[in-house]
N, C-alpha and C positions, 0 to 999 in steps of 0.2 A: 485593405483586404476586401471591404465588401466589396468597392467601385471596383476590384479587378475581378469577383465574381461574377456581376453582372455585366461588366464589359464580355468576360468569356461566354456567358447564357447569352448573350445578345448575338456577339458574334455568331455562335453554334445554330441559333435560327437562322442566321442569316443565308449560313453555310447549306443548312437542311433545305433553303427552297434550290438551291441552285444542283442541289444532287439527283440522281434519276435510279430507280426502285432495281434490283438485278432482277435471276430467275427465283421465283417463289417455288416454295415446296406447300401440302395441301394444308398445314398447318397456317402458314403464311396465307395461300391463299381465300381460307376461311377468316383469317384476322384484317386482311384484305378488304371483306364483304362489309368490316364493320369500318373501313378509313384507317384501319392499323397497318401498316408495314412492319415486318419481324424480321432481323436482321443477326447474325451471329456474330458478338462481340469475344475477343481474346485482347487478357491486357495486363497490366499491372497498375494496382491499388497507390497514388501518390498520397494520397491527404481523404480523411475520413471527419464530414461536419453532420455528426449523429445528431444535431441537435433540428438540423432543416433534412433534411433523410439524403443527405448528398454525395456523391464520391467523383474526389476527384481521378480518373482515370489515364494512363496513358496505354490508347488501344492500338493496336494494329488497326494496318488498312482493312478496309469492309468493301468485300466486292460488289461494284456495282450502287454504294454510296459513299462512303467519302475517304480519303486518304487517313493513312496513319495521323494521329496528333494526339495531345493533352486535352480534355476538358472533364466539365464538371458535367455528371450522369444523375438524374432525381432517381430515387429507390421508387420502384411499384410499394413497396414494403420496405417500410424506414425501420423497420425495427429491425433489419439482416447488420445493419451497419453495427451493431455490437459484435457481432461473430467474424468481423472483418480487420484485417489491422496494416497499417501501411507497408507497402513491398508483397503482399499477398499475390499469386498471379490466380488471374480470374477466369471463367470463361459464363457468357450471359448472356441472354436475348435481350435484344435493343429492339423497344418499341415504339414505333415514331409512330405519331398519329397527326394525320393530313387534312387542318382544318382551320378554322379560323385563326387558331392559338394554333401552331404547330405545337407538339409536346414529344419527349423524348424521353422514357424512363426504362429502367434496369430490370429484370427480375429473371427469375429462375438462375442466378448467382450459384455459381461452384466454386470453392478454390481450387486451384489444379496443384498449385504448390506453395505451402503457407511460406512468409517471409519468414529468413533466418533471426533468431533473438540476438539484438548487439551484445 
């Protein structure tokens, strides 16, 4: 499980350099000023590692960066990952930030529609 974690975080940079920014809105383009791009995530919650602040996601496509897929998202704020439970559908600002370390983290987290209990 790690090595497929970090295979998936590996890959997801790899992905992040080759994507190109859409149209920003002034919020964006204020997070912009600082090397942040803000992007709006829709998806559902696969797998939840509250221990590294992690979620594993399966998002819709994001216009203007990357196609539909699975991966793993860091919490802005690890501590959400308790109020979250797998199958949840989400909707979240994606924060990539465009710098030596690319970085990609989660926050402002809604559920739109919490998962059904088995």
């Amino acid at each position: 499980m790690n090595l497929q974690f970090i295979a998936s975080v590996t890959l997801a940079l790899a992905l992040l350099t080759g994507c190109q920014a859409g149209r920003r809105s002034a919020a964006q383009a204020s997070a912009g000023a600082a090397g942040v791009q803000v992007y709006h995530l829709r998806g559902k919650v696969v797998s939840i590692d509250a221990a590294h602040g992690i979620l594993l996601v399966d998002s819709e496509a994001i216009p203007g960066f990357m196609a539909a897929m699975t991966m793993p998202y860091q919490l802005k704020n690890p501590g959400v990952a308790a109020t979250l439970h797998p199958g949840d559908e989400i909707t979240a600002d994606l924060l990539v930030t465009k710098s030596s370390e690319d970085t990609m983290q989660l926050e402002h987290i809604a559920v739109a529609a919490q998962a059904k209990p088995k």
